[in-house]
ChimeraX commands (.cxc) that place a marker at each C-alpha (Angstrom):
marker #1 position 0.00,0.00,0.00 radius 0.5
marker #1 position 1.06,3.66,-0.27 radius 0.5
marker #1 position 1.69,5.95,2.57 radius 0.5
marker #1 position -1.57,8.12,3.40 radius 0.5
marker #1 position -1.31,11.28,2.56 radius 0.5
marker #1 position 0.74,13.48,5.38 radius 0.5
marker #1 position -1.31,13.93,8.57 radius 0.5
marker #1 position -4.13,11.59,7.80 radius 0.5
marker #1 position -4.63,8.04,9.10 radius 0.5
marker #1 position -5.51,5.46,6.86 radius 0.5
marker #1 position -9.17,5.24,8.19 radius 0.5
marker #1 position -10.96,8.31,9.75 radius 0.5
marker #1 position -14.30,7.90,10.93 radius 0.5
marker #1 position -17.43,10.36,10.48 radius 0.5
marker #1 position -20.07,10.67,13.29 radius 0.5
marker #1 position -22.65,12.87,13.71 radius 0.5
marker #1 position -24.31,14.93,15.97 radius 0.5
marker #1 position -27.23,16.82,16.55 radius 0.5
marker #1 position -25.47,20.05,17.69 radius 0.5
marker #1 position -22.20,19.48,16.40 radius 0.5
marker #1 position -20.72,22.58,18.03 radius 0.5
marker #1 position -21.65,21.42,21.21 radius 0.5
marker #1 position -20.23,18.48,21.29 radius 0.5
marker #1 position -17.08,19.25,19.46 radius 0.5
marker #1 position -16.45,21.09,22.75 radius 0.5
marker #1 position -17.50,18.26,24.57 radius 0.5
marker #1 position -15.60,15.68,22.74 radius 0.5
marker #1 position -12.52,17.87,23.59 radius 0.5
marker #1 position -13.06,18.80,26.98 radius 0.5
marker #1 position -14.14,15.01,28.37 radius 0.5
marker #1 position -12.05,13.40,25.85 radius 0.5
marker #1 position -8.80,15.25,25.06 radius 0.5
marker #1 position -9.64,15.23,21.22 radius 0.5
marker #1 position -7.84,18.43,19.86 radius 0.5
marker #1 position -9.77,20.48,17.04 radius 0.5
marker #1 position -7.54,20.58,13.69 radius 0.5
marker #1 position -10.16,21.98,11.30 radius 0.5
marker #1 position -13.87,23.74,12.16 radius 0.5
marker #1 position -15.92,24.80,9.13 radius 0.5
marker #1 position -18.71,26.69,10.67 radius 0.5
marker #1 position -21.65,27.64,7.84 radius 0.5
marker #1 position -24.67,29.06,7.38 radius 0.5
marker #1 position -26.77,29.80,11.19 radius 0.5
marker #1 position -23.33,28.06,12.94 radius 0.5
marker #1 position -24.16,24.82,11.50 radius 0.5
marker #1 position -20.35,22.47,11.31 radius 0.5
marker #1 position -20.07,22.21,7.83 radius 0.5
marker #1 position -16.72,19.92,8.69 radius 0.5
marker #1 position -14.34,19.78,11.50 radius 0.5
marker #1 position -11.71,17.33,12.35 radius 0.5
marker #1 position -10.49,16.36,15.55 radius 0.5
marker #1 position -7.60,14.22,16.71 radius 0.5
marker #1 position -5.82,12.40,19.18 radius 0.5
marker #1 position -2.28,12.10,19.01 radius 0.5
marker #1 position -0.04,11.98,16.42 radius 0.5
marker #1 position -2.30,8.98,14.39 radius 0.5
marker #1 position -5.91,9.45,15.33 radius 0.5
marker #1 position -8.49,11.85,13.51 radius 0.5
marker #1 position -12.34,11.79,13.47 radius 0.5
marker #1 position -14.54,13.83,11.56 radius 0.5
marker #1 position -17.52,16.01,13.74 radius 0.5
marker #1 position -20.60,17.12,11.17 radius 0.5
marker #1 position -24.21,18.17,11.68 radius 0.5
marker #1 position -26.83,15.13,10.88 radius 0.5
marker #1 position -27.97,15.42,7.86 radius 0.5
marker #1 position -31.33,14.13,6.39 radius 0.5
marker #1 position -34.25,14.54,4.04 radius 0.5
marker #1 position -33.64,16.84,1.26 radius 0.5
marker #1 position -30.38,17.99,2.77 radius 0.5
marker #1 position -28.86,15.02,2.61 radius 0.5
marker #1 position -25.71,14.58,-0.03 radius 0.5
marker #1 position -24.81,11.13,-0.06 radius 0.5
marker #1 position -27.71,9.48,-0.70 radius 0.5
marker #1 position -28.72,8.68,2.80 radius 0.5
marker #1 position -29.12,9.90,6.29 radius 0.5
marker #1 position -26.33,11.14,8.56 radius 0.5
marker #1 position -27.84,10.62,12.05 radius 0.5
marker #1 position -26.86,11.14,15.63 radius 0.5
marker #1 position -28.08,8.11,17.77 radius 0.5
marker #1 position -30.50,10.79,19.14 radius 0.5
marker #1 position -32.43,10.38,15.73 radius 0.5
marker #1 position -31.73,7.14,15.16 radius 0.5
marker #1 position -32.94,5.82,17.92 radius 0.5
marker #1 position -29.61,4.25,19.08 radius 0.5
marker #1 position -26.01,3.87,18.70 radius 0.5
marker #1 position -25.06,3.31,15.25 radius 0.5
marker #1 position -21.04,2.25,15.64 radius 0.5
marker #1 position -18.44,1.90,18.48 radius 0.5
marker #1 position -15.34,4.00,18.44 radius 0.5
marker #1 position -12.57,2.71,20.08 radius 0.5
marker #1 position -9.31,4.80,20.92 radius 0.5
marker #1 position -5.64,3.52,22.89 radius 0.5
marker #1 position -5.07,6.37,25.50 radius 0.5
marker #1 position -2.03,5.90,27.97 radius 0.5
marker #1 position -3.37,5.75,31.25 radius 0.5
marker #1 position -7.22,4.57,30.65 radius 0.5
marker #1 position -8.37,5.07,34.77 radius 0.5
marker #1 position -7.56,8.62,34.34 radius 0.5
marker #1 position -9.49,9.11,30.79 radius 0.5
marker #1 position -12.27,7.31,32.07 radius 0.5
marker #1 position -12.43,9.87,35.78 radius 0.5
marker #1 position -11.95,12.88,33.01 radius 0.5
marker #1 position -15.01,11.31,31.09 radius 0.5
marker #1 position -17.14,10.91,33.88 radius 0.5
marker #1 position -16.39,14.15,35.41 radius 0.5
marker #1 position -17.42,16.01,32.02 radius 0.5
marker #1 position -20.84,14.11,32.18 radius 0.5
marker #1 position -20.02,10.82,29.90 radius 0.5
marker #1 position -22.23,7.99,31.42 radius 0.5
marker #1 position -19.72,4.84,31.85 radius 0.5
marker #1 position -21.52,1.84,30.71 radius 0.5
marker #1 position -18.54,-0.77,31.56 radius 0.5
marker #1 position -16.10,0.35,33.96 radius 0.5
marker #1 position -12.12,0.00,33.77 radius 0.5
marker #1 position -11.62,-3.95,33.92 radius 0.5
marker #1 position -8.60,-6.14,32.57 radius 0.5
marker #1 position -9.36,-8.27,29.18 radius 0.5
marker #1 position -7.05,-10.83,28.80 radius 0.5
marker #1 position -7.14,-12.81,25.84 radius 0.5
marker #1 position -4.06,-14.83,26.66 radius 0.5
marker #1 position -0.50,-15.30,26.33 radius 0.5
marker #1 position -0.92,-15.60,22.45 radius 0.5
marker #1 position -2.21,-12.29,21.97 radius 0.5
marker #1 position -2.68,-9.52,24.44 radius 0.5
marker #1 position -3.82,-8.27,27.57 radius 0.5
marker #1 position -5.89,-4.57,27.40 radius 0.5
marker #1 position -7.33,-2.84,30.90 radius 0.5
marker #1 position -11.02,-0.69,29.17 radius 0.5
marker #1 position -13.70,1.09,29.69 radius 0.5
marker #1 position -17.33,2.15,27.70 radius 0.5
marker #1 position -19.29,5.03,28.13 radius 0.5
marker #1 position -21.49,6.93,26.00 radius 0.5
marker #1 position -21.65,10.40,24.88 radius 0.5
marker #1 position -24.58,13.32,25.39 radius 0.5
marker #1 position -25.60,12.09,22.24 radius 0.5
marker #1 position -25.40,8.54,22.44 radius 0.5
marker #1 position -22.45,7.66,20.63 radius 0.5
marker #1 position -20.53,4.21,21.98 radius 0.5
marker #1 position -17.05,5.01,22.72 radius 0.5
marker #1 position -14.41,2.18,24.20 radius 0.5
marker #1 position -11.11,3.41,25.58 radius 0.5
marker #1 position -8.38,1.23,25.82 radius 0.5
marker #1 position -5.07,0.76,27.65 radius 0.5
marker #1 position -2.57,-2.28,26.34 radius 0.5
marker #1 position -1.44,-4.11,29.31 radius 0.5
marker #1 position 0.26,-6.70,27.39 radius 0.5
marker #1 position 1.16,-7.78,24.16 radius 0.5
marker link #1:1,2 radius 0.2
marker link #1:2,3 radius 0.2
marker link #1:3,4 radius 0.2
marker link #1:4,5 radius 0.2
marker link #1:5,6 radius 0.2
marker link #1:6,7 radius 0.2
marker link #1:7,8 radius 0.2
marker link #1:8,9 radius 0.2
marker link #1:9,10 radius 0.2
marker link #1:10,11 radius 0.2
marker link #1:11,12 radius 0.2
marker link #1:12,13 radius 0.2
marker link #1:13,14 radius 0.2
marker link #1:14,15 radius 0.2
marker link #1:15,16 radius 0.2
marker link #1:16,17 radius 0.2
marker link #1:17,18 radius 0.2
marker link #1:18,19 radius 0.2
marker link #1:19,20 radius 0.2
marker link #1:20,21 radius 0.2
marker link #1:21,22 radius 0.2
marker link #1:22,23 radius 0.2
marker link #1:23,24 radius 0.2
marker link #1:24,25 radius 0.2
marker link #1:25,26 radius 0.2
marker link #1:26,27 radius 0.2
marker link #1:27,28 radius 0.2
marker link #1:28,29 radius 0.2
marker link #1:29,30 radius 0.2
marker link #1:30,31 radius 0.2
marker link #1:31,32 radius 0.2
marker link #1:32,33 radius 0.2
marker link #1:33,34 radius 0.2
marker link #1:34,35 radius 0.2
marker link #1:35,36 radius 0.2
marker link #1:36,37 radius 0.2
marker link #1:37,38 radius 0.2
marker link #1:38,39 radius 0.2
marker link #1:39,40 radius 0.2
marker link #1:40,41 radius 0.2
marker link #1:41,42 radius 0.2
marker link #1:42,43 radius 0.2
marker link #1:43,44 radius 0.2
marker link #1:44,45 radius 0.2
marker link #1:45,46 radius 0.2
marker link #1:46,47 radius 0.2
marker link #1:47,48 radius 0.2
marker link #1:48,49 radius 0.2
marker link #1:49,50 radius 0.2
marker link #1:50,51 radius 0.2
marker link #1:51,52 radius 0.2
marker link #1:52,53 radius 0.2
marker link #1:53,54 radius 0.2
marker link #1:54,55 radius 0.2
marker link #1:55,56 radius 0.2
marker link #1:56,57 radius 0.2
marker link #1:57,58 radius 0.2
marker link #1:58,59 radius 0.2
marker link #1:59,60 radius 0.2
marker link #1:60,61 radius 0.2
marker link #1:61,62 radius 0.2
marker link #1:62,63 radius 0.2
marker link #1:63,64 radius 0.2
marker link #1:64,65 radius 0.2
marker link #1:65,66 radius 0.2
marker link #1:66,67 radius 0.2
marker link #1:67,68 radius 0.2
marker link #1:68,69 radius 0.2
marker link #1:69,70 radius 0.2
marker link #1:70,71 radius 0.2
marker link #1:71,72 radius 0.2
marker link #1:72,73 radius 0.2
marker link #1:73,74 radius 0.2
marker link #1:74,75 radius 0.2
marker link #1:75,76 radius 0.2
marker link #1:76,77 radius 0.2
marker link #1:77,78 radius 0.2
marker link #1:78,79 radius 0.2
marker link #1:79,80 radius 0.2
marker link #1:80,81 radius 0.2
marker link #1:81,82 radius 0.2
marker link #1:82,83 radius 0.2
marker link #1:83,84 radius 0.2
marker link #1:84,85 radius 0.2
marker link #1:85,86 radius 0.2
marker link #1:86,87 radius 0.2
marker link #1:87,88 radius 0.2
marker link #1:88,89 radius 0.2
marker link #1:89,90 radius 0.2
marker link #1:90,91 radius 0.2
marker link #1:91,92 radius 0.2
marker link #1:92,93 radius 0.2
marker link #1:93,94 radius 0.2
marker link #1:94,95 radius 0.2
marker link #1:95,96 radius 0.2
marker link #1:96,97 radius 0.2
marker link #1:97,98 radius 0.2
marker link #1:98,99 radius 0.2
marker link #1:99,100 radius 0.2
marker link #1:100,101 radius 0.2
marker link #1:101,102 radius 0.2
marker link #1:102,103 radius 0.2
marker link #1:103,104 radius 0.2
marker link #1:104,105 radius 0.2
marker link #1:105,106 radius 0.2
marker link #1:106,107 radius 0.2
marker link #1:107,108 radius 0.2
marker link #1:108,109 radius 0.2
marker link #1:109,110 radius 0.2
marker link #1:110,111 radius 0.2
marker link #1:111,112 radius 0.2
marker link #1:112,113 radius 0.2
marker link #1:113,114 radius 0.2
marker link #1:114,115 radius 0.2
marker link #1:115,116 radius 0.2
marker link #1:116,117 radius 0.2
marker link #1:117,118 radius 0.2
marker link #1:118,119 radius 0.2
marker link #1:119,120 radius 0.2
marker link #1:120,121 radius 0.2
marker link #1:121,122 radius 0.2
marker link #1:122,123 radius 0.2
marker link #1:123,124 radius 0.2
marker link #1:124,125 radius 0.2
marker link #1:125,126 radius 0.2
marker link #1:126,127 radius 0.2
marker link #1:127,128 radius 0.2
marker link #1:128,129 radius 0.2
marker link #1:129,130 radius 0.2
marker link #1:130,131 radius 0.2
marker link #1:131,132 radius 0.2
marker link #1:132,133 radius 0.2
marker link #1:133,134 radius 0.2
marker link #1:134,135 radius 0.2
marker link #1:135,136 radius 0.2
marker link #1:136,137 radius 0.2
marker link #1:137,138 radius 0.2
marker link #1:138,139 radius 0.2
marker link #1:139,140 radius 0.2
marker link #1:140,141 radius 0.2
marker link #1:141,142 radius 0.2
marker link #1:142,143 radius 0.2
marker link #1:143,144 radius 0.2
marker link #1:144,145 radius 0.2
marker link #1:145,146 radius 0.2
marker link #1:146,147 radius 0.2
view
């Protein structure tokens, strides 16, 4: 394969939110995410924004999008709309017991707590947690223990 093109991972996921602005914030303030680009448009609507964590992570914050207004053929929903999650996100962070206090304290409801999963010797040992956004987003953070 090639190399991706300079600053971009070679997958970067696309969620949506109701009020993207908001949660952009959010996203940075319980997270850590970091804003790279914010294209605000017409009435403050996010037009695009990327976020990322780290050197090698990048997501991609936009408005939902639906109806007539949608470009791609189908809706872009926030869980809110869609009546649940609709993927799992799952980032490496270096200390995950930290993240997930910092989550929590920013209002992130923690749907599995920090526990050790071990798959064995063959493969690797990770210490997690789950918790979901204001929006309902599934996100998994994720500490390697081993491996």
């Amino acid at each position: 394969m090639k190399p991706t093109p300079r600053g971009w991972p070679r997958i970067s996921p696309g969620i949506y939110y109701r009020d993207a602005s908001r949660m952009i914030d959010w996203l940075c303030a319980a997270f850590a995410f970091e804003v790279k680009i914010k294209v605000v448009g017409e009435g403050g609507r996010i037009d695009h924004s990327e976020l990322v964590f780290g050197d090698d992570s990048l997501i991609m914050v936009g408005e939902e999008v639906r109806g007539t207004a949608r470009r791609f053929e189908t809706d872009c929903l926030s869980p809110l709309s869609a009546g649940g999650n609709t993927q799992n996100l799952m980032v490496y962070v270096d200390d995950v017991d930290a993240h997930c206090e910092r989550a929590r304290a920013a209002g992130a409801r923690v749907v599995a707590e920090p526990a050790l999963h071990d798959y064995g010797e063959a493969y690797w040992a990770d210490r997690s947690y789950g918790c979901i956004d204001p929006e309902g987003h599934l996100w998994w953070f994720a500490q390697r223990m081993r491996g």
